[in-house]
N, C-alpha and C positions, 0 to 999 in steps of 0.2 A: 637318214641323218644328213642334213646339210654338209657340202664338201669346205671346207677352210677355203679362202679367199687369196691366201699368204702364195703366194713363189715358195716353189720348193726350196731355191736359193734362199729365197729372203728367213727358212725356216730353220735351215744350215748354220744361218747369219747370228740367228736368236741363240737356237741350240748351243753354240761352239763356249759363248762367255757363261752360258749358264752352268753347262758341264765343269768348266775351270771353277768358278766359283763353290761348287759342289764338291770338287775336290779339292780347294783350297780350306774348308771346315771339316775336311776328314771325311766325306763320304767317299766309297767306292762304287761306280758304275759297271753293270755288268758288262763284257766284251756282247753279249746275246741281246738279238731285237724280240727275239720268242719266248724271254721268260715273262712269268706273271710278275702281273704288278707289284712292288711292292708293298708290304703293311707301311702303316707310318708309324713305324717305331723305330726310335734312334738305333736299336739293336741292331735287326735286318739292313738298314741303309749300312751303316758301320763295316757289316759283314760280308755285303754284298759280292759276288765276285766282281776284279775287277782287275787292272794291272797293281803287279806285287813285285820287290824289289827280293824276294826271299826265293830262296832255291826251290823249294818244298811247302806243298800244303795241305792243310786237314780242311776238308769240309764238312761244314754240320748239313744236314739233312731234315729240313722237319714236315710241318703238314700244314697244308690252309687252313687248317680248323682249329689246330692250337699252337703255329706258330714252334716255337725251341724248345718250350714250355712239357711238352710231352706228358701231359696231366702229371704232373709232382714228381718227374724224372730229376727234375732241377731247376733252381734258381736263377732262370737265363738270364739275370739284367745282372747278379752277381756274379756267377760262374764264371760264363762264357770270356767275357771281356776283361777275365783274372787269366782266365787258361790263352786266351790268345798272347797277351801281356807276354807271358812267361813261356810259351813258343817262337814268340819271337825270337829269344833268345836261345835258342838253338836251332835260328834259320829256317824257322817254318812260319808260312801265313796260315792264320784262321781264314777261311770263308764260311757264306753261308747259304742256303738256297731255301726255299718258301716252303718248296714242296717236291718231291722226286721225279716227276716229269718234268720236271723245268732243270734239274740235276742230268737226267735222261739226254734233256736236249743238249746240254752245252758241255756233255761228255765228250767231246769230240777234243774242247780245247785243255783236257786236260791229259799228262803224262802217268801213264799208270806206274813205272820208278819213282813219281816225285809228287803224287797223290793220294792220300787215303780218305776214305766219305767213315764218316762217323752220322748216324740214322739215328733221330730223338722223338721216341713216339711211346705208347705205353704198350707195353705187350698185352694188356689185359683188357682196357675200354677201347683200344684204336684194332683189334685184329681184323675190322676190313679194310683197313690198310695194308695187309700185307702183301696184295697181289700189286698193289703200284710198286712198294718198297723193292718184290723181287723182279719186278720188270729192270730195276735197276743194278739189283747185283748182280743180273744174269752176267752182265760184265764180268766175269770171274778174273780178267788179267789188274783186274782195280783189291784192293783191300779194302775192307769192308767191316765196319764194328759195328754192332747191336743189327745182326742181320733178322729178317722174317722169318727163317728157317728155325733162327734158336727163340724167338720171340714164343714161334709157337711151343716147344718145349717147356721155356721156362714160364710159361703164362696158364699153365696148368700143370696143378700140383702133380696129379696123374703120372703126368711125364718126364717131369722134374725126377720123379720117387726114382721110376724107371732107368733114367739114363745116368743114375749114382749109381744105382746100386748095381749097373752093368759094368762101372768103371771101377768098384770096390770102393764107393765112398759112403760114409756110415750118413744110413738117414731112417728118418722112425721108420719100423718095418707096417707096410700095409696089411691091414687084417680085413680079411672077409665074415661076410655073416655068420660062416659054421664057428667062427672062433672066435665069437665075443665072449663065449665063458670062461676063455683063457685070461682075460686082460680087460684093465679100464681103454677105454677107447676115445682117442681125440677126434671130433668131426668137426670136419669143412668144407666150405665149399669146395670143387675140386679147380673152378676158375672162377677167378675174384680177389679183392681186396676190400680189408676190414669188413669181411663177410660175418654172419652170426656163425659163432663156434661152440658145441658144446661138449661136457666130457660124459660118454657116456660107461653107465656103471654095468660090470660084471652082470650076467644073463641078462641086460637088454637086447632090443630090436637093434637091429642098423638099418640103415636108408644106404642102401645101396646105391645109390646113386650119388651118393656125397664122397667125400676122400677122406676114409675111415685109417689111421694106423696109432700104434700103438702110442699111449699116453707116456709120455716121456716126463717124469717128475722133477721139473725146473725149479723148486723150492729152495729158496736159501735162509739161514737164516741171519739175520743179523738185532741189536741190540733186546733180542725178545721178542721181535716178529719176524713174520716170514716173509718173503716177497719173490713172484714169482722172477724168473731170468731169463731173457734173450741176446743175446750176441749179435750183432749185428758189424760185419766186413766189408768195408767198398775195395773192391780190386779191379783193376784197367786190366783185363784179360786172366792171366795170373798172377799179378803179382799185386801183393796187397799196400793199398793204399793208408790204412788206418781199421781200428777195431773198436767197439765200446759198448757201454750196457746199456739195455732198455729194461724199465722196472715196473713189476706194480704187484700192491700188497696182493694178498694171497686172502682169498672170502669175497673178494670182489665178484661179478655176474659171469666173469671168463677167463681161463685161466692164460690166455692169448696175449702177448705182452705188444703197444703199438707204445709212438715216441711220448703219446700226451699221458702214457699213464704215468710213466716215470714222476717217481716225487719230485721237489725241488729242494732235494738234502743234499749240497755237494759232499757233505760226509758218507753217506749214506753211496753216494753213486762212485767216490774214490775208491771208497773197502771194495766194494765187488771190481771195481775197475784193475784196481791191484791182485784180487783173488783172484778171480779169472778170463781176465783178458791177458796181462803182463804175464801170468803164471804159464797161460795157455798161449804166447804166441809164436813158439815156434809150431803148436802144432795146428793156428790157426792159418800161418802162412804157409805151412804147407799142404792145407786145405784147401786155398787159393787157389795153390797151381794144379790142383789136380782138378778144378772145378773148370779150371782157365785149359787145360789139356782137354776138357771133355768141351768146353762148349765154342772155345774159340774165341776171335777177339771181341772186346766186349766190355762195358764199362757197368760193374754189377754192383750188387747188394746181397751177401748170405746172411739169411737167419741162419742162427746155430744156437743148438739148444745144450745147453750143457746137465748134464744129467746129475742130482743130488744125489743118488745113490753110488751111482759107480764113479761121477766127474766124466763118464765115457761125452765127445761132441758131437752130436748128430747134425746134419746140414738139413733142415726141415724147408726151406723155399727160398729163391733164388730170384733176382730181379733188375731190369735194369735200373741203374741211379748215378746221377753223377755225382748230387751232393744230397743230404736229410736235412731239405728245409724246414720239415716239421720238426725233428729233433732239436736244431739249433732254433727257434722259434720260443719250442716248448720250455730250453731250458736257458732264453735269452736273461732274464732275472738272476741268474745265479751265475750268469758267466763269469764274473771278474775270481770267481774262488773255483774255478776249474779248470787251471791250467795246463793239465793233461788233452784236455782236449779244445785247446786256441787253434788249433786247426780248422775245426768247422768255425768257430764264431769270426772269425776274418778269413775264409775262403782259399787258405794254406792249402786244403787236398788241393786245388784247383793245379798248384804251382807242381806238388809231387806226382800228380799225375800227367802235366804236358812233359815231364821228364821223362818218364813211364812210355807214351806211346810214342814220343820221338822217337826213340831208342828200337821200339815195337818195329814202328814203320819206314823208319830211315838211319837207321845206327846211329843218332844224331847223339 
């Protein structure tokens, strides 16, 4: 590659008013010659590290290959730049970094008393990412949310079942092959998302190899149908963020409930909201913290399945999220008669959640 022709001065010269000018429209430049480049996205420029007038700050963490985005972690162009907003105001900068080696590098300028990295990747499609990710917490004197350690936990069901039920938190019980004639049987993949599910019936096979437990019957009924029910929790560690329902009729291909099956009945999605989210929330927020005790800090998503028989909640899988762009997507039509939940459609968790880990990470 041909060498530039410029005086290093004369490049100083150029540099100096370009820099002002950069940060006179709100960008921030990093203090490091050694980070990778940035994307060109208003995002990362915005995020950038860079000088901060705030005592204390959160860094986000992500990946060259998907950027903040964290395949449907979250809505980074709305999120992010709501939760930095409303950390400012309790004295903390947002930053942001591409990738964790470039975090790695410019670890140096940062105070582990007045730093926390928050890591946004998916635990499920990104796990070879986890040996960069934990190159990075080996730093153990730094705090650390949505680490590689829990990633691998909670990114298979397997281990998820395993480290509830070691903690006493109720999740469908695992059934092996000798015991399919006890019980109808839920199968799934054991690592995946919106995998094929099926219920299998008293004296079938299992496939052993899938993540077989017991069929927990989520049926409810309301105006003369039935529609199956999932629960779903965001919580910053333990402490819960908000709760709400995901729906879909019952004779459908699965009985697995995801945000797009949900009707667009705000009646319909109020009654169960009322039955049992509002009925069930002190014992969903105290679900949280016991989920938030086992796995540490962490900014999650609990399915929880509420049982038609008993009403008993089982915690069935576990993930990280910061917000449910699919949910509020699926039920952007019907928002203005959903007032319970204007949280997600204008980006409110964003707000109760930098209150959440300020507090986590700096008693702020």
């Amino acid at each position: 590659m041909r060498k530039s022709s410029f005086p290093q001065s004369t490049v100083k010269q150029i540099k100096r008013p370009v820099v002002a000018i950069l940060r006179h429209y709100g960008y921030q430049l990093s203090r490091s010659s050694k980070l990778s480049p940035l994307p060109d996205d208003a995002l990362f420029r915005s995020l950038a590290p860079g000088s901060s007038n705030q005592k204390f700050t959160i860094a986000l963490v992500g990946t060259s290959k998907s950027g903040l985005c964290g395949f449907g972690k979250v809505s980074q162009t709305l999120y992010f730049p709501k939760l930095g907003y409303a950390l400012a105001k309790w004295g903390v900068s947002l930053v942001a970094y591409r990738h964790p080696d470039d975090a790695l590098r410019d670890i140096d300028n940062h105070d582990p008393a007045r730093t926390a990295f928050v890591l946004v990747y998916n635990e499920v499609f990104q796990r070879d990412e986890f040996q960069r990710f934990a190159d990075l917490t080996s730093h153990a004197e730094f705090q650390f949310y949505n680490t590689p350690s829990v990633g691998a936990i909670i990114g298979d069901k397997r281990a998820t079942n395993a480290a509830f039920l070691n903690a006493g938190i109720s999740v469908p019980p695992v059934v092996s092959a000798a015991e399919v004639t006890m019980s109808k049987v839920f199968s799934n993949a054991p690592i995946g998302t919106h995998a094929a599910t099926a219920i299998i019936e008293v004296g079938r096979p299992l496939d052993v190899d899938r993540y077989n437990t017991c069929f927990i019957d989520t049926a409810h009924d309301y105006k003369g149908k039935s529609y199956y029910v999932s629960l779903r929790a965001l919580a910053v560690t333990g402490t819960m963020i908000c709760a709400y329902v995901r729906l879909r009729p019952t004779g459908e291909a699965e009985a697995s409930v995801h945000a797009s099956d949900t009707p667009k009945d705000p009646h319909l999605i109020a009654h169960f909201h009322e039955l049992l989210v509002e009925t069930n929330r002190p014992q969903l927020i105290k679900l949280c913290k016991q989920i938030g005790d086992v796995l540490g800090p962490g900014f999650y998503a609990h399915d929880i399945l509420p049982s038609r028989e008993t009403g008993k909640l089982y915690v069935c899988e576990t993930g990280f999220k910061f917000d449910d762009g699919s949910y509020r997507e699926a039920l952007w039509p019907i928002s203005s008669d959903l007032p319970f939940l204007t949280d997600h459609f204008t980006i409110g968790i964003a707000d109760l959640a930098a209150e959440v880990v300020a507090e986590q990470c700096f008693g702020r």
